[in-house]
C-alpha positions in Angstrom: -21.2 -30.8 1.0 -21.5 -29.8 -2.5 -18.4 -27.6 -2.9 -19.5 -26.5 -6.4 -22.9 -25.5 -4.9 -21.6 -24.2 -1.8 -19.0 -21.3 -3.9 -22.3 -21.0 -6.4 -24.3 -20.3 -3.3 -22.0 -18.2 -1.4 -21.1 -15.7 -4.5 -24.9 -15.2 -5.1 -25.0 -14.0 -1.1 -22.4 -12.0 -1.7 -24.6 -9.4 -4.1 -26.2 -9.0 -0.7 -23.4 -8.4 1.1 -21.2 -6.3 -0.1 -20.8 -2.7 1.1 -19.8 0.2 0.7 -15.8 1.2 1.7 -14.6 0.7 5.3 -11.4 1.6 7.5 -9.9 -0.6 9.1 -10.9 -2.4 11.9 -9.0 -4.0 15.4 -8.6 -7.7 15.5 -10.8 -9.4 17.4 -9.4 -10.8 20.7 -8.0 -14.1 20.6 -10.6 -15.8 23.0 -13.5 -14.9 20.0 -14.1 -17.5 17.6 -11.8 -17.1 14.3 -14.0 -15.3 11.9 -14.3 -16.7 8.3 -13.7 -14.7 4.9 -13.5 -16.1 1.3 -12.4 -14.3 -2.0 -14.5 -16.2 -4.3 -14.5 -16.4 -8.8 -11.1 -14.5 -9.7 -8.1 -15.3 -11.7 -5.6 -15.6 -8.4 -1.8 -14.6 -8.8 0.2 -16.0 -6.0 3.6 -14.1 -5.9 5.9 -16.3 -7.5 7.4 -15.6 -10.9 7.1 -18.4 -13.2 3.7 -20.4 -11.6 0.5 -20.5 -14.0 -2.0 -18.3 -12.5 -5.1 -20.2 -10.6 -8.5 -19.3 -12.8 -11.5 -19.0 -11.1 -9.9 -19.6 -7.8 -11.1 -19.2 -3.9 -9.2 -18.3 -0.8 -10.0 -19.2 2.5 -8.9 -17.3 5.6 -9.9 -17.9 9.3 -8.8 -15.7 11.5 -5.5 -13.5 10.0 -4.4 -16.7 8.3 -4.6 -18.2 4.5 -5.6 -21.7 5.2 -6.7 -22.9 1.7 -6.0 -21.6 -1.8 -7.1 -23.6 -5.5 -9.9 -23.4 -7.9 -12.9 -22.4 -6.1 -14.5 -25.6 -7.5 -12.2 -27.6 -4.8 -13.2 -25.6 -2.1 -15.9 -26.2 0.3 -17.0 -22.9 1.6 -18.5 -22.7 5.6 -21.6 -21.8 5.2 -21.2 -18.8 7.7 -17.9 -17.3 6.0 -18.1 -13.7 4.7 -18.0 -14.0 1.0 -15.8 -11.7 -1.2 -17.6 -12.1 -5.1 -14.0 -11.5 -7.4 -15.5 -13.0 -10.3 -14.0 -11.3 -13.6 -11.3 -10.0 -11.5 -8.2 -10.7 -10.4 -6.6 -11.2 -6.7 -2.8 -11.4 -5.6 -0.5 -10.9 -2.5 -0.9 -7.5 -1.0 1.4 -5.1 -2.2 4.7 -4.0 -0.2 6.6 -0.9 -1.0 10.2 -0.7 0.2 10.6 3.0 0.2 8.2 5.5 1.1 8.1 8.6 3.2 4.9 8.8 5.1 6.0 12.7 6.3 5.7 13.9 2.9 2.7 14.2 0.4 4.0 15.0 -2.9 5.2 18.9 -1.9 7.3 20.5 -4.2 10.2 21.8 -1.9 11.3 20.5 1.3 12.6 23.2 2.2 9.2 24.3 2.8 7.3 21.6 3.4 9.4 20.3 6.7 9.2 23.8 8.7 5.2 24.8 7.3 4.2 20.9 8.7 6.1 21.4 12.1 5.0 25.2 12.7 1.1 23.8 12.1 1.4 21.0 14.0 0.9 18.6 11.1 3.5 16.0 11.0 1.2 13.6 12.7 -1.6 14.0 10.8 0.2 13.9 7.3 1.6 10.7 8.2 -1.9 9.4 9.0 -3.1 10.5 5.6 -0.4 8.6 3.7 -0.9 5.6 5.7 -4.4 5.5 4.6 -3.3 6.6 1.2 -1.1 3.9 1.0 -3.6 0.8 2.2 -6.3 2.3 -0.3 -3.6 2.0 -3.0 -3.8 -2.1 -2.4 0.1 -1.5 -0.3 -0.6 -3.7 2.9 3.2 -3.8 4.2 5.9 -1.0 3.7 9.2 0.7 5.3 9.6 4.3 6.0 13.6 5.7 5.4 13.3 8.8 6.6 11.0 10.9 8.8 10.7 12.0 12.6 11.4 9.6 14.9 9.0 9.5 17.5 6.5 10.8 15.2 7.2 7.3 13.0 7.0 5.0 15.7 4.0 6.4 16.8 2.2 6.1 13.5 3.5 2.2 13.0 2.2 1.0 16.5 -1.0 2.7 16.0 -1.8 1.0 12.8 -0.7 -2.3 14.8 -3.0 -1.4 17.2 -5.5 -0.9 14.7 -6.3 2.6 16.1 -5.8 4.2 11.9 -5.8 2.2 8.5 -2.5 1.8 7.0 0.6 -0.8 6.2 2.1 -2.5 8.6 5.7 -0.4 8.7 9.1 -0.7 9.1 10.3 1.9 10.5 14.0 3.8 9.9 13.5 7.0 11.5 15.7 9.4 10.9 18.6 8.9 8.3 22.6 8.9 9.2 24.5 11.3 7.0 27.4 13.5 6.6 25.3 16.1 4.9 22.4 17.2 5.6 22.1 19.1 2.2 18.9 21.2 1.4 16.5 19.8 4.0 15.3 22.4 7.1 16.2 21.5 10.5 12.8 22.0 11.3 11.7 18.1 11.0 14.5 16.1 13.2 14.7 13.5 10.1 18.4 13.3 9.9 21.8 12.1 12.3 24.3 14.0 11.2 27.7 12.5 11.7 31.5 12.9 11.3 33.3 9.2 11.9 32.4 5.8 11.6 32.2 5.6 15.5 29.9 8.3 15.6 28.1 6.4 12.7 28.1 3.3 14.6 26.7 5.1 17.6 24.3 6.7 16.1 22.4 3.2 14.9 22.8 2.2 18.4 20.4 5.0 19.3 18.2 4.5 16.9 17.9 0.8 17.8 17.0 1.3 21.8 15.0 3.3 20.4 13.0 0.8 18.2 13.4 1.3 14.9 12.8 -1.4 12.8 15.8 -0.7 9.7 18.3 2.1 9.3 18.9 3.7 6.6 22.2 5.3 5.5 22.1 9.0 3.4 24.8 11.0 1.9 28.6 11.5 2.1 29.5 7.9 3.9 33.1 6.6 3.0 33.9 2.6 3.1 34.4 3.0 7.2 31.5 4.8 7.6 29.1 1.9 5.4 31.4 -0.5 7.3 30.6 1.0 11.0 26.9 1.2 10.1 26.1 -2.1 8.9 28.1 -3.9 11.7 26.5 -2.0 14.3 23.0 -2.6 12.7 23.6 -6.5 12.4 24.7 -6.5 16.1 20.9 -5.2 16.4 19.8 -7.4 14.1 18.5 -4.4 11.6 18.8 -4.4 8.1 20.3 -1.0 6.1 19.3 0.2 3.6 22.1 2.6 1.4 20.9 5.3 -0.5 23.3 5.0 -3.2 23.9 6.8 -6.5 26.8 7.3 -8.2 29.1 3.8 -8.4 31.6 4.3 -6.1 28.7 4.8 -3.6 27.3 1.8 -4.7 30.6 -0.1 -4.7 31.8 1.5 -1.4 28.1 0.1 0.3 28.4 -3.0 -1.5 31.6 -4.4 -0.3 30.9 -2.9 3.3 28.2 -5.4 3.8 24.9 -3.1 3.2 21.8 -5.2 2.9 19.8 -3.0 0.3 21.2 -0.9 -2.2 18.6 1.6 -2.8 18.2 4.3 -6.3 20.4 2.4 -8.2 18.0 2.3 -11.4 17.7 6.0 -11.2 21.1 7.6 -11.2 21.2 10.5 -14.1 24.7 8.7 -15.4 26.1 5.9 -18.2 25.2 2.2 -17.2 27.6 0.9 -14.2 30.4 -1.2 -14.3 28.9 -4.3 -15.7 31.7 -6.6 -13.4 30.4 -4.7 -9.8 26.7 -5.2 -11.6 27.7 -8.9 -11.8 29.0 -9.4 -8.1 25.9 -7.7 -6.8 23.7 -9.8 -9.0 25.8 -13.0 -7.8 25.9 -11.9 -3.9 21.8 -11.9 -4.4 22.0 -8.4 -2.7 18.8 -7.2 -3.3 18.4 -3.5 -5.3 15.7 -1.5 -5.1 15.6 1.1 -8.2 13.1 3.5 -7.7 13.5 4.3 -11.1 9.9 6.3 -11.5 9.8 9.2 -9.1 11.7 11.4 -11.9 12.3 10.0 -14.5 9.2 8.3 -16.0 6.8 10.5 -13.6 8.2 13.9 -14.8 7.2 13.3 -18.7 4.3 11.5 -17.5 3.4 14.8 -16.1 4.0 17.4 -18.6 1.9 15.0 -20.7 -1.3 14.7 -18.5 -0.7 17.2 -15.5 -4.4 17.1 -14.7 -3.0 14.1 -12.8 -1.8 17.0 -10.2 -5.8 18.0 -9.9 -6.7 14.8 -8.8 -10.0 14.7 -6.6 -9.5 12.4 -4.8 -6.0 13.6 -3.4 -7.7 16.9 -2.3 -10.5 15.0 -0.1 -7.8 13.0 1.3 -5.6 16.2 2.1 -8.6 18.8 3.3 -8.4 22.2 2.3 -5.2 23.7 4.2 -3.2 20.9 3.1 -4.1 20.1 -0.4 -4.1 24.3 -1.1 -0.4 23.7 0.3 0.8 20.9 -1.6 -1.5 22.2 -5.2 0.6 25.6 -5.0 3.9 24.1 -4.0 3.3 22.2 -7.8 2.5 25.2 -9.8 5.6 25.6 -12.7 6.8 21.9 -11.5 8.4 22.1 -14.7 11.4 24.5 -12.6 11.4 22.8 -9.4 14.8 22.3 -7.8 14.5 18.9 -7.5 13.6 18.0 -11.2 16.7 20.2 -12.5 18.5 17.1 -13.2 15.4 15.1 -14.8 16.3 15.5 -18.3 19.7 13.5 -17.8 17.8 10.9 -15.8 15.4 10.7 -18.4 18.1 10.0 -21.1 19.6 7.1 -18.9 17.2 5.6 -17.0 16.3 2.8 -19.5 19.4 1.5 -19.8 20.4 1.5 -16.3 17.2 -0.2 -15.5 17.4 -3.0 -18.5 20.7 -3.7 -16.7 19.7 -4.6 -13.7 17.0 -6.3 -15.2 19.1 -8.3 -17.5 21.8 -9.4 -14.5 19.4 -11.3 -12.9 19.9 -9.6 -9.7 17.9 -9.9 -7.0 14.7 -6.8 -7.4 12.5 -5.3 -5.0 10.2 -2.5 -5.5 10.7 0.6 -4.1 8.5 4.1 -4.7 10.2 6.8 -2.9 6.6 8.1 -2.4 5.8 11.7 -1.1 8.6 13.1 -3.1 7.3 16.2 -5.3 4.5 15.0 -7.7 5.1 11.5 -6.5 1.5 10.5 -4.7 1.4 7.7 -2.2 -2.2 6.9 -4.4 -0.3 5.7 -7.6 3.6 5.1 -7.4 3.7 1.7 -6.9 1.8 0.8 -9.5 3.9 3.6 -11.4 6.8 2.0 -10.2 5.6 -1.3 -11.3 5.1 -0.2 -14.7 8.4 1.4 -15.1 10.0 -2.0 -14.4 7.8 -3.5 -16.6 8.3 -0.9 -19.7 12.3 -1.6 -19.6 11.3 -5.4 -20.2 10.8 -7.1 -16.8 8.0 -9.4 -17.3 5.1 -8.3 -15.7 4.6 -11.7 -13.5 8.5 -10.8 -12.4 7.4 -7.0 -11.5 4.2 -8.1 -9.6 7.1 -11.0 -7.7 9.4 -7.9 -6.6 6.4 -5.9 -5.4 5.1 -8.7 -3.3 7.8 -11.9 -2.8 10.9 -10.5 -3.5 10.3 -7.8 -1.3 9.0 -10.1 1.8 12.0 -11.1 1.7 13.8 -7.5 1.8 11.8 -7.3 5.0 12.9 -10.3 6.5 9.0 -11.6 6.7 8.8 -14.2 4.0 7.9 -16.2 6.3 4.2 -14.5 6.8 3.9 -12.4 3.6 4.4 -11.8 -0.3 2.5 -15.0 -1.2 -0.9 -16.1 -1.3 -0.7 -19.9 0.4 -1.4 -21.7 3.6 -0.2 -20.3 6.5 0.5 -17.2 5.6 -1.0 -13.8 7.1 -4.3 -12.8 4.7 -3.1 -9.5 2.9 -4.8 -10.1 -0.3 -5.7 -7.3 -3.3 -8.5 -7.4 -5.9 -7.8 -5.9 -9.0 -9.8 -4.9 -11.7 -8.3 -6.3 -15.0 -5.6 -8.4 -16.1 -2.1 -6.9 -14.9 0.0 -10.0 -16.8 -2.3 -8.4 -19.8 -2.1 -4.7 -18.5 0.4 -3.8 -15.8 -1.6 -0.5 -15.1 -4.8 -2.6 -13.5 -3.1 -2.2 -10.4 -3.7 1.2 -10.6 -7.3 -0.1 -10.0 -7.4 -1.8 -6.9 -10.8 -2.4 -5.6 -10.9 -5.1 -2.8 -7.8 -4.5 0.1 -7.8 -7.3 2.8 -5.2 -6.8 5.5 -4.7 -9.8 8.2 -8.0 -11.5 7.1 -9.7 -8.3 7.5 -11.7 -6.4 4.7 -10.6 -2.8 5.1 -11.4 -1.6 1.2 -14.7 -2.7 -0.8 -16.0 -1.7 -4.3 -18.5 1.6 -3.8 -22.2 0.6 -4.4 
């Protein structure tokens, strides 16, 4: 066959059949023949930092699998393969964000948010809507540090199911803490704990009970870090440390945490540039999420019709979205933003730090915090990095390779090659031109299976 004629042929069928956007879909049982999709014309990024992009590339998947990738011209496509038309586009790994918070939507204040969700009977359905929210935004993998427990793993097997569109998720459930601070006890999202052994005991729980990570919160001392992460690695779980101010960061550091998590968005000087360097060197991975405050607040006050979104309110329905909108009115005086304006005057300089030490960088979102959309803040995210001078080829890495391997799967995702599990996004633009055409995700395939199209 004519494999020039064959991708000429199949992008011209493709006008015919495209649709209009769908949810996603079970996988078909393994006794049904494997079902054949190719993304056919675009510019193809493949997740690693450094490679030449592929122009006018193909991807073939059968099944949930990659199983060829290269210019389109060296690809014979099977005549009966669903055809993807990405011409003048651009396609790369599926995105995976290493901290969201599926219970939350972007409220204002917790402190009403946790008991007005569990008094309505909501929690369930919020986490559906930011699951969805999530997948639409071109996110195809992600890990929840904080929320509910059983509500959490309830959500995660029913998008492995295929039962609701969304990620597939990690799961932490609730967080381990010595403080549970301003939060209401109305959502069970935090362990609260006095000694390491109660620490250590508490991730024991959490494990026979099948979360997938664990995260630790506030307040932990060296023993405590030390208790956690043991007890975790006996369970073969990875923790994630949400870590501030340095001797947090040191303290989680030398205890053996795997992930050191809000280090690029601390409110404080630059840190020690020798416990920078022994992080960097250890390749423990950091995950800043440097834009949730900092970049997003003046981003804000500069366009706040980003709060009036449309498409936010179909998403939410009207009990929901009248909730959240109010919750944002004066967001200016929120609680949570009182510290911004220090933030603000550090966060570049932390960031370019971490940036400049080589360490090892995921991406990370924090999403569902105030003003902080599951719709946009990875690409927000993205851009932060990339404004404080990390390449955008080395931001787009992070969000897809880097952080495959934060997950433990880089086995199965973060890159576009043989082998590999078929999450694939189609952008529309350029993002090693413009690091903002992520923001326009058009085409979201999930395990070989199309569950976003462009509208007609």
């Amino acid at each position: 066959m004519n494999s020039s004629r064959s991708v000429a042929a199949a992008v011209c069928a493709l006008a015919v059949a495209m649709g209009v956007a769908a949810a996603a879909t079970a996988q078909s049982p393994a006794s049904a023949p494997k079902k054949t999709l190719a993304l056919v014309g675009g510019m193809l990024l493949d997740g690693y930092d450094g490679v030449p992009p592929v122009h006018r590339a193909a991807i073939l998947i059968e099944g949930d699998r990659i199983v060829r990738v290269g210019p389109a011209a060296e690809i014979a496509i099977p005549p009966d393969a669903e055809v993807v038309d990405t011409r003048g586009r651009v396609m790369l790994p599926g995105l995976i964000d290493a901290h969201v918070h599926l219970n939350i939507l972007g409220h204002g204040d917790y402190d009403r948010w946790d008991p007005w969700i569990a008094k309505n009977h909501l929690v369930d359905r919020v986490m559906e809507i930011s699951a969805k929210q999530l997948l639409m935004a071109g996110v195809t993998s992600a890990v929840d540090l904080g929320s509910t427990l059983n509500e959490g793993l309830a959500v995660r097997d029913r998008i492995k199911r295929g039962e609701i569109p969304g990620p597939r998720m990690w799961m932490a459930g609730p967080w381990i803490t010595r403080d549970l601070g301003d939060y209401s006890s109305a959502l069970e999202s935090q362990v609260l704990v006095d000694t390491p052994d109660e620490a250590a005991r508490a991730v024991d729980r959490l494990a026979k009970a099948g979360v997938d990570v664990i995260k630790a919160y506030v307040a932990l001392g060296p023993a405590h870090y030390k208790a956690i992460a043991d007890a975790a690695h006996r369970h073969k779980l990875k923790v994630h440390a949400h870590v501030y101010d340095e001797k947090d960061v040191r303290n989680a550091f030398e205890a053996g945490i795997d992930v050191l998590t809000h280090v690029g968005s601390a409110g404080m000087p630059v840190y020690d540039p020798e416990l920078v360097r022994a992080i960097a060197a250890k390749g423990t991975p950091v995950v800043t999420t440097a834009a949730h405050r900092a970049f997003l607040f003046p981003a804000t006050v500069e366009f706040p019709e980003r709060l009036d979104d449309p498409r936010l309110a179909e998403d939410f329905g009207p009990e929901l979205w009248k909730e959240v909108r109010g919750s944002l009115e004066g967001f200016q005086r929120l609680s949570y933003f009182s510290a911004t304006d220090q933030e603000m005057r550090f966060a570049r300089p932390l960031m370019r730090q971490w940036i400049e030490s080589n360490a090892v960088m995921g991406m990370g979102t924090d999403s569902g915090t105030p003003m902080n959309f599951h719709t946009e803040a990875l690409w927000r995210e993205i851009k932060a990095h990339v404004d404080c001078g990390m390449s955008p080829q080395r931001a787009i890495a992070a969000a897809t390779r880097i952080n495959a391997r934060i997950l433990g799967d880089e086995k199965d995702l973060g890159t576009l090659e043989p082998g590999k599990l078929a999450d694939v996004i189609v952008v529309g633009g350029d993002p090693l031109f413009d690091i903002t055409a992520l923001s326009r995700v058009e085409v979201v395939v999930k395990g070989g299976v199309v569950v976003k199209r462009p509208k007609e």
